[in-house]
N, C-alpha and C positions, 0 to 999 in steps of 0.2 A: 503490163510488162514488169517481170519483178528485177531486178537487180540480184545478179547471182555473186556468191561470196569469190574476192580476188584469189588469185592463186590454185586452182582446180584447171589438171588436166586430163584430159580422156574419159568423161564421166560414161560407164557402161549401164545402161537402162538393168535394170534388176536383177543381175547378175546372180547377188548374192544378198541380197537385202532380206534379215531375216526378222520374222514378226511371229511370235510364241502368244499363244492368249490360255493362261489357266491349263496346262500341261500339251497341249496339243499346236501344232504349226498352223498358224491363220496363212490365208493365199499371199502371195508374194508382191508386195508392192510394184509398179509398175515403173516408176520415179527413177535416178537417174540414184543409184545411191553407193557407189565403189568410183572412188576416186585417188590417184595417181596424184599427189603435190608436192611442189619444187619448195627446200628449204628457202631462196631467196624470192618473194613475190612482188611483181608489179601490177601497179592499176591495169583494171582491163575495164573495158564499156560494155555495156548492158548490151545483154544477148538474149537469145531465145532462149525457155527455160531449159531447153534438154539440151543444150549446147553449153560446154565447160572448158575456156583457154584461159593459158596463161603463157608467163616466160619466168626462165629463173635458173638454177644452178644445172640440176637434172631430174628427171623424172623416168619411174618406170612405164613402160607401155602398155596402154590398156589393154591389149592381151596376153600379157604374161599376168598382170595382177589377176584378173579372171581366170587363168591356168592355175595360180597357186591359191586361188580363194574357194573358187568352187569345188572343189573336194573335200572344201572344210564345213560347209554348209551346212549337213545335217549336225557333225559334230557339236558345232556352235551351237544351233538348236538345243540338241540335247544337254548339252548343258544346265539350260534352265530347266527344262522339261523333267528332266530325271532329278533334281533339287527340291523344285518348288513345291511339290507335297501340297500339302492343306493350306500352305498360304496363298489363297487367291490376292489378297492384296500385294501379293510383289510383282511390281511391274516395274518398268522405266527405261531409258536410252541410255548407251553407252558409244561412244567410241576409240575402236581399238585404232590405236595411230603407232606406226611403224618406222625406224630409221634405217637407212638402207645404206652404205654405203658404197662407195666405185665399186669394189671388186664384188658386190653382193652380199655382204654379211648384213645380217639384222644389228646394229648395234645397239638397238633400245628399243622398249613397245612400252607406249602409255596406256593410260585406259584415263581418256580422255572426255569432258561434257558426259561423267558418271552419276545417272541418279540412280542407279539402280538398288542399289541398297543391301547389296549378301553377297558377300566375300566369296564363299564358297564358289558360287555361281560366276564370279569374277574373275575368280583365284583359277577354276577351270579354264574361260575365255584364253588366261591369259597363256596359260599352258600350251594349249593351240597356239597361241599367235608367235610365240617363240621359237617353235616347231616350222613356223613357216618360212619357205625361201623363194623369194624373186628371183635372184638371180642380177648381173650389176646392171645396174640402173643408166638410160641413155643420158649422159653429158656429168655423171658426178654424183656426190651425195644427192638422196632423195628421201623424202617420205611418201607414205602410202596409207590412206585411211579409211576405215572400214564400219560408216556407221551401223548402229544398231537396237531394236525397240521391241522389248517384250511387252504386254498388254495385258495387266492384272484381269483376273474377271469379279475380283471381292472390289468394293470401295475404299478409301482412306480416306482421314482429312486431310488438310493442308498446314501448318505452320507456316507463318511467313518469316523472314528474315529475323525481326526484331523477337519475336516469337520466342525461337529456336535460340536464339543467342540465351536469353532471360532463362530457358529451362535446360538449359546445360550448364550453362554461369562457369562457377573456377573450376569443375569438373574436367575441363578440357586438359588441363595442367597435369593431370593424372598420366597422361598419352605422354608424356617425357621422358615416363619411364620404359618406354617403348625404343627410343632412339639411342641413350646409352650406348657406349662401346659397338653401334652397331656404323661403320664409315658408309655406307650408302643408305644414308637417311634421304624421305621424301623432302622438298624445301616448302611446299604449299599442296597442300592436301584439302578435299573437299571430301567430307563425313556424312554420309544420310546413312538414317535411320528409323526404322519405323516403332511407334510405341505401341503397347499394347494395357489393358488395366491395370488400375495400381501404377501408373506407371513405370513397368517394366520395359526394359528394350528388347526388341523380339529378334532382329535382325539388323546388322548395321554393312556397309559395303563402302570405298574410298575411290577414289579419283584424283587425276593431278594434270593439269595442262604441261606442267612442266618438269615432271617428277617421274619414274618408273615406282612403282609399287611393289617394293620388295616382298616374297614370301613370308623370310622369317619377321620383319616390323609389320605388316599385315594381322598376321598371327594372333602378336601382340597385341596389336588394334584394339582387332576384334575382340578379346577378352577381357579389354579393358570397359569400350565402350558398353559392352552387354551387362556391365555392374552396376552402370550409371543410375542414381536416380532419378527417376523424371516426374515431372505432374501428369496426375490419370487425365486422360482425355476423354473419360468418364460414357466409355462404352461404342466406341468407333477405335482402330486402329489409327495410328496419326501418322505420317511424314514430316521429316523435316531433317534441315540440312545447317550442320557449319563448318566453318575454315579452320582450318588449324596448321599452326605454325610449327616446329619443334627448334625447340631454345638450343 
């Protein structure tokens, strides 16, 4: 029995759970993966895996989130699909996380547990997820989140933590000048990027647990991060990932 994460209600079986491998739509997971969550959550006790309760402020209804997601589906998709080109190594999760307020308005969308790595492909996601509406949510504010996993078919290696910090170094500092005069700055941002020889940076993409991801500091980002020196990884694409703050 596994212990399912608190706070998750009405998990719809594979609603909209989308898995891209190397341009084309792999089969559709089976797994419990569109869920409804209440901004305020309580402990709940271990349940069966395809079973998802909580309690909390409000929640949208697992059939309205399925009304406003599944028509988004292939879009999403394509997304990555029409992007990704010759880089078989871009792959990884995302999730799009939604604030919904009483009367229904979207008041914010994260792109949330982000490794995917290319803006672009992000930058689209998010366009969708802006576009979409619930409708108001039962009992009050609510979130709604939408994971999601594309599935490179090239390899990459891995950087670990300490890794990536060492081969970016004060480099990070340069992204400062991304925030400038802009008042909706990200407050914690997560950075992956994949290298390629010589180390150059091939493709970079951002995520925030608790940040929306504005277009125009985005932008910035990315044309920052793509200047970056890095150490060659001497003939494999590499991943890797860091935090950044903005001063």
């Amino acid at each position: 029995m596994r212990r399912r994460r608190p706070g998750v209600v009405g998990g719809l079986a594979g609603v909209v759970a989308l898995v891209a491998c190397g341009g084309a739509p792999a089969p559709v997971d089976t797994g419990p993966k569109v869920s409804a969550r209440p901004l305020t959550r309580v402990p709940v006790e271990e349940h069966d895996e395809d079973v998802q309760v909580s309690g909390g402020l409000g929640h949208v209804e697992p059939s309205v989130v399925e009304a406003a997601l599944a028509p988004q589906r292939d879009r999403l998709i394509a997304c990555y699909t029409q992007r990704v080109g010759r880089r078989r190594w871009l792959g990884g999760h995302l999730e799009l996380r939604w604030t919904v307020s009483a009367d229904g308005t979207v008041v914010q969308v994260l792109l949330a547990h982000n490794d995917l790595g290319a803006w672009p492909v992000e930058q689209c996601m998010l366009t969708l997820a802006r576009d979409t509406q619930f409708g108001p949510p039962v009992g009050g504010l609510a979130e709604v989140s939408l994971p999601l996993a594309f599935s490179a078919k090239g390899t990459t290696s891995l950087w670990d933590d300490a890794q990536s910090a060492k081969a970016v170094g004060t480099q990070l500092a340069k992204l400062d000048v991304c925030a400038r005069g802009k008042p909706a700055m990200p407050e914690a941002v997560e950075i992956t990027l994949y290298v390629g020889p010589r180390g150059k940076p091939l493709s970079a993409g951002f995520g925030s647990e608790v940040s929306a991801i504005e277009d125009d500091w985005a932008a910035c980002a990315e044309k920052v991060v793509l200047a970056w020196h890095l150490p060659d990884p001497k003939g494999q694409v590499t991943k890797l990932a860091v935090r950044y703050r903005p001063r």
